[in-house]
N, C-alpha and C positions, 0 to 999 in steps of 0.2 A: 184704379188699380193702385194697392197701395204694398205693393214686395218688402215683404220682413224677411231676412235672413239670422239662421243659429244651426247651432249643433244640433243632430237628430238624437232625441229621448227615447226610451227603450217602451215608452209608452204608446210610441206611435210605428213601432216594429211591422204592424201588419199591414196598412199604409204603405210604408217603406216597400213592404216585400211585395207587393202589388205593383208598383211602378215598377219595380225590377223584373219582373215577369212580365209586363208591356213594353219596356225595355228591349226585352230579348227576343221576344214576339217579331217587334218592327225590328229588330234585326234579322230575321227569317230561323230562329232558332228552331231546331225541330222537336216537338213537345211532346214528347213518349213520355212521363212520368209527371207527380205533382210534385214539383220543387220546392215547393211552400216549406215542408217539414225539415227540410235541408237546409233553405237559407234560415231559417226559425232559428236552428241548433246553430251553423254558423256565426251569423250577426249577435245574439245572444251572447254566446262565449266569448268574442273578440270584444266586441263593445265593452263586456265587462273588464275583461283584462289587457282594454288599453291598444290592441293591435285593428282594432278599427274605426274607424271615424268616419263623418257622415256630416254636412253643411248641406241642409236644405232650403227652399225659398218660396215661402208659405207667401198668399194672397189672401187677405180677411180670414184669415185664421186656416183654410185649405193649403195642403203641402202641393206645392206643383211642379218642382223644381227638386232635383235629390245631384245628390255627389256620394263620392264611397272611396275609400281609401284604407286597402290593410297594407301592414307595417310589415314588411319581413326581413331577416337579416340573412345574410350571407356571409361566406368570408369574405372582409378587405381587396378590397383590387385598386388599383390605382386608379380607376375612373370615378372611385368610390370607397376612400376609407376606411368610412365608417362602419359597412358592413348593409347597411340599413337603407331598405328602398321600400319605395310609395309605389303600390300598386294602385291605381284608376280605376274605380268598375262604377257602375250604377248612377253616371252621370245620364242624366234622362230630365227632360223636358215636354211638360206639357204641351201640344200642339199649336192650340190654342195661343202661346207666351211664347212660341221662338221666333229668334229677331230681334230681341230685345235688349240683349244684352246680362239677360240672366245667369246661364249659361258659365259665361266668362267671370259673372261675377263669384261664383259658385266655386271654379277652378281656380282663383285666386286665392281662395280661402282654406280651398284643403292645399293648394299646394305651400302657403303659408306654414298650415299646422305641418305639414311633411316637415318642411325649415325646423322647427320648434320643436318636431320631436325626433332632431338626428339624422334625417335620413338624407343621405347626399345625391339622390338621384329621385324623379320620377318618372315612372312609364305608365304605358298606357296603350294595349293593342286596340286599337281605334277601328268605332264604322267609318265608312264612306262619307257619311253623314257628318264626322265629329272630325276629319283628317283638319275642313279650314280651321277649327275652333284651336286648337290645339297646334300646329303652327302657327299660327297668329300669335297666340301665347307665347310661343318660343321654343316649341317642341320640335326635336330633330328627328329624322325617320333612323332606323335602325336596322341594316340589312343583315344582322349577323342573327337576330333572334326565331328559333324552328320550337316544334315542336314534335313530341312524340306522345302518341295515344293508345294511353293504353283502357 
């Protein structure tokens, strides 16, 4: 096993969007539609203009390992300057490769790039699966964050 890690290339988007949709699977997503066309158009248009980023961690040349991080700004708060937070998605690991340490390695790296481009905060509503990884790291639970769906 020989783990290369880099930034994700717009060339291996469809890769990408396949792990992200096993991803969401082993989280028990409920799969009413093909989401393919949506994350296609998403990651495309961020990627290019900079509000998404992506560190994955290829084995002999297979990507097996993904990270995912868009940029969003808000207004200034005091917990948070800057405006500018890291959202967390599409961190997903091969079956196969967890345990190993990848994982964290991966979360190191986008949360680096977050540092590097501003953002003063990062979140991340976490599986089950991902709560130790992310503690561990130094992540704090947030009881004030809800949602509404519309």
């Amino acid at each position: 096993m020989s783990i290369e890690y880099r930034l994700l290339s717009a060339d291996e988007l469809e890769t990408f969007i396949e792990m992200r949709i096993s991803q969401l699977r082993e989280e028990g997503a409920k799969e009413d539609i093909d989401l393919r066309p949506a994350l296609r158009e998403y990651y495309t248009r961020h990627m290019a203009d900079g509000t998404f980023v992506s560190w994955i961690a290829e084995d002999n040349g297979r990507i097996i390992a993904t990270s995912g991080m868009s940029i969003v700004e808000k207004p200034p708060y005091f917990g948070c300057p800057s405006g500018r937070i890291g959202l967390l998605s599409s961190m997903f690991t091969d079956p196969g490769y967890r345990r190993k340490g990848i994982a964290k390695e991966l979360l190191a790296r986008v949360v680096d790039e977050a540092r590097k481009r501003g953002c003063g905060t990062v979140q991340i509503t976490a599986s089950d699966m991902g709560v130790l990884l992310y503690t561990d790291f130094g992540f704090e639970k947030n009881k004030n964050f809800m949602q509404y769906k519309l």
